[in-house]
N, C-alpha and C positions, 0 to 999 in steps of 0.2 A: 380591416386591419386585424392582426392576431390577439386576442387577448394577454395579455403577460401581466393583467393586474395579481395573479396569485404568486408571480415571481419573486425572488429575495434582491434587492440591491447586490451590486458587489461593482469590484474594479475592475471594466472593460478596460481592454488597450488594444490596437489594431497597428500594422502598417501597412502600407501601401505604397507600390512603384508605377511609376509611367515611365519609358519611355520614349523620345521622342530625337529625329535623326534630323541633320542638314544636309545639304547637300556640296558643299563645299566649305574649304578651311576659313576661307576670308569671313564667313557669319561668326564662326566660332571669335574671333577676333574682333568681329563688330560688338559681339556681345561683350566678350573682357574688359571691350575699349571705352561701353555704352557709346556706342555710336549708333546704334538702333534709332533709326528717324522717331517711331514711336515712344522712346522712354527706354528706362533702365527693366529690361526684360525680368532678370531675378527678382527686383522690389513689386514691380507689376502683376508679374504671374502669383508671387506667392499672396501678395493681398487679393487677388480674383479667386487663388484654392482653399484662403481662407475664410472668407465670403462661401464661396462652396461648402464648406464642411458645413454651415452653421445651415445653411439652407437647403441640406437635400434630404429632408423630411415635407418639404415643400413640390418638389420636384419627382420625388419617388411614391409613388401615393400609398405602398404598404409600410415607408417606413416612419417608422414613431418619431414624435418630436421628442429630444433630449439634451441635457445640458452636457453641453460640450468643456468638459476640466482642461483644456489641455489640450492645444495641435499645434504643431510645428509643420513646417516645409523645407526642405533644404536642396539646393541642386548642386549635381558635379558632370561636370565635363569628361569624357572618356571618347578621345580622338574626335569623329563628326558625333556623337551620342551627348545628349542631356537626359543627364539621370534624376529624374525629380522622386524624392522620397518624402509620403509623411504618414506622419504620427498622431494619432487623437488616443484620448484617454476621458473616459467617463465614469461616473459611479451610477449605475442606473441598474435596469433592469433585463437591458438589450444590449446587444455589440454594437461598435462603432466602425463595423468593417465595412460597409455601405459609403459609411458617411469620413471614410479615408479614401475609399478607390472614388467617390467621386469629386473628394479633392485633387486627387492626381489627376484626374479627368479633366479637370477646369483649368487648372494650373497649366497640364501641357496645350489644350485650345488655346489657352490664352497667349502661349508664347509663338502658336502656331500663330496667330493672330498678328501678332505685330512682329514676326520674322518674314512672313507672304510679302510682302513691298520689295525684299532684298532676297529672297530667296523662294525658287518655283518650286523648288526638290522637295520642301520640309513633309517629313511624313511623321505621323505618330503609330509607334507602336506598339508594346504588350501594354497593356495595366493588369495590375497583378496585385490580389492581397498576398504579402509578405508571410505575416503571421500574424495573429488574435491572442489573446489571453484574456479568462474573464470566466465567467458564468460556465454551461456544463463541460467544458474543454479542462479546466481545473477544476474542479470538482468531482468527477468521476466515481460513481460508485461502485466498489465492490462486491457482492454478495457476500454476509456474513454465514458462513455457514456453521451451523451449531448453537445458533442463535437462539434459545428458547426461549419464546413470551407468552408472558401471560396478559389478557384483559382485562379487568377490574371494572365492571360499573356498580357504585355507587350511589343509590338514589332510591327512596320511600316507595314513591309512585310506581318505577318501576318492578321493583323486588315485591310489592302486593300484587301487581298483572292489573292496576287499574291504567299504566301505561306500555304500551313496546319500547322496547328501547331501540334507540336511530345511531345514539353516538359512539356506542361500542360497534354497531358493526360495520361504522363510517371507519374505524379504526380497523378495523380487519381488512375492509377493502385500502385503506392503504397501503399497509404492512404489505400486500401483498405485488403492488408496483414494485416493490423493492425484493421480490421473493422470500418474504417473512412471515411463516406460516404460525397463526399462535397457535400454542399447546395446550392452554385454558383459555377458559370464557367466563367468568362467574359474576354474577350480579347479587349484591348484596345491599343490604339497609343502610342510611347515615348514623352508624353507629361508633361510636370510639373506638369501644376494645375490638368490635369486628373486621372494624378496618383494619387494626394493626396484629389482630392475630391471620386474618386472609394472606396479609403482605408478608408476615413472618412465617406463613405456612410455603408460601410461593418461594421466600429464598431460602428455607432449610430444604426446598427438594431442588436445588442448583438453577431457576432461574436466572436467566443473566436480563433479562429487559421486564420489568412490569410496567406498563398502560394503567392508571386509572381516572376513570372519566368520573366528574361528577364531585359535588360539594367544596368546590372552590372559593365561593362564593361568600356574600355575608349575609347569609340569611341566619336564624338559630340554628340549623339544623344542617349547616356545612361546615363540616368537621373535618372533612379530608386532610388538609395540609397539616392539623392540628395534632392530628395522629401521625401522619409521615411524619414530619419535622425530626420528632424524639428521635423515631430509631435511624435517621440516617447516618453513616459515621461521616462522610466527607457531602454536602454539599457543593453542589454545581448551579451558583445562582445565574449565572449567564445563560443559560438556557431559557429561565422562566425569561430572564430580560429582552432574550429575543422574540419568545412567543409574545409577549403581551405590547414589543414595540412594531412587529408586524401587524398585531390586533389591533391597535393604537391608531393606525393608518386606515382603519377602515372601517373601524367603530369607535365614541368615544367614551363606549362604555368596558373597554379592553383592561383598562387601568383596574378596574373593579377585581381581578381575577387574584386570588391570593396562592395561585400553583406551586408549588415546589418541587424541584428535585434533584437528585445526587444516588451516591452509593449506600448501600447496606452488605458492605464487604464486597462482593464483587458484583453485585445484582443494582441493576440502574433502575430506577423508580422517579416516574413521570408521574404526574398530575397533572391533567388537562379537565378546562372546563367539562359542564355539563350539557350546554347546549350543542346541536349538531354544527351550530355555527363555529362555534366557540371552538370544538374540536378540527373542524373541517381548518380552521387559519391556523389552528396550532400546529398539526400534522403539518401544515406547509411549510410554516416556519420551521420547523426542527428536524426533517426526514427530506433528503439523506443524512444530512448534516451530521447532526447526533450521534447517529452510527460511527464514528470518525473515533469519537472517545474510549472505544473498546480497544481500537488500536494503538493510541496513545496510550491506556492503562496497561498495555502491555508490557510498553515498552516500544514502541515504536517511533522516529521521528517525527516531530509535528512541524510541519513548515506552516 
């Protein structure tokens, strides 16, 4: 199966059609009249595609098991045609478009099923996903172009060269999935005023994104956010709330992370832990996403 543990939650929706023909008017009629020797074909099919939907992470062996929020079925009549349509809706991490077309799948068998007694002709035809919505289909990123970042690590060990540093250029190789080349690199000590004159250097030369990795933490000597904080003018606390509730999921030492970040006029300022871990789930959480907020400070719609 594919990994999608680094993936974000969000709200799948799929639909899905079958369908399926007779071969004469008098079935169409049997079915209106439930005269079907087997049962009321609509109440039957659609409890067999609903059964289907919950079960074809059973049946398909790459697809994931997921909680199903939400499926509907519905059929309509169009001359010899049954049109079976449905619906599933999930919050997860995967589409639901799998687990729609093989409810139409089961749904039209099923009505193949108990129409064969009364009818030789029944054939099934297209299945078809409809449409999706959900995960990278709505989210779509753009390239920001004119994007200038800088990296910040912050850390003792490092800035003496008794360590390499991993999680600044764990951040660069992200940045650059997204075509985001940084402009600086600078690694410097846990210090107060260094911290905030580094950051105050980086937005008086037009910075619009600063990265820094490192002293998030509650050790004595993790300063980071304590220094950010002051000079932000607008805070964007939903950001740290996403990195630290995708953290959260995966470690349950995420909660510990004291990150911050927002503006300093128009220059956006992250803090992400220090660990390569640490950084590696943050980037996941927040990029592309993130990126989105420049276009909104513009001035652009947010849907």
């Amino acid at each position: 199966m594919v990994n999608i543990t680094h993936k974000v939650s969000s709200l799948r929706q799929a639909v899905a059609t079958a369908i399926l023909q007779v071969s004469e008017a008098a079935t169409i009629e049997a079915i209106k009249n439930r005269q079907v020797p087997k049962g009321d074909v609509f109440e039957f099919s659609r409890a067999a595609g609903l059964l289907a939907i919950k079960k074809t992470s059973d049946v398909i062996p790459d697809c994931h098991p997921l909680p199903v929020e939400y499926a509907a079925i519905t059929h309509a009549l169009d001359g010899l045609k049954i049109i079976i349509t449905v619906e599933v809706h999930t919050i997860y991490k995967t589409g639901v478009e799998v687990e729609a077309m093989h409810g139409a799948a089961v749904t039209a068998l099923t009505i193949y099923d108990m129409l064969k007694p009364i009818d030789k002709g029944v054939e099934i035809g297209t299945i078809r996903l409809e449409q999706k919505q959900g995960g990278k289909t709505d989210f779509k990123y753009t390239p920001q172009e004119g994007l200038k970042t800088a990296v910040i690590v912050c850390s003792d060990s490092v800035a003496s060269g008794s360590k390499t540093d991993k999680s600044g250029l764990m951040i660069e190789a992200h940045l650059k999935k997204y075509q985001i080349t940084n402009d600086a690199y600078e690694i410097i000590p846990d210090e107060f005023e260094l911290i905030q004159a580094t950051v105050k250097k980086y937005c008086a030369q037009n910075y619009k994104l600063i990265l820094i990795t490192g002293g998030t933490g509650l050790s004595p000597r993790d300063v980071t956010p304590d220094a950010v904080q002051p000079l932000l003018d607008r805070e964007v606390p939903g950001m740290m709330e996403a990195a630290r509730g995708y953290g959260q999921q995966r470690t349950p030492y995420a909660m510990l992370s004291r990150g911050v970040a927002g503006f300093i006029k128009d220059t956006l300022v992250i803090t992400l832990p220090g660990s390569s871990r640490g950084v590696k789930e943050s980037m996941e959480a927040l990029f592309p996403y993130v990126l989105h907020v420049f276009k909104v400070k513009e001035g652009a719609r947010h849907d």
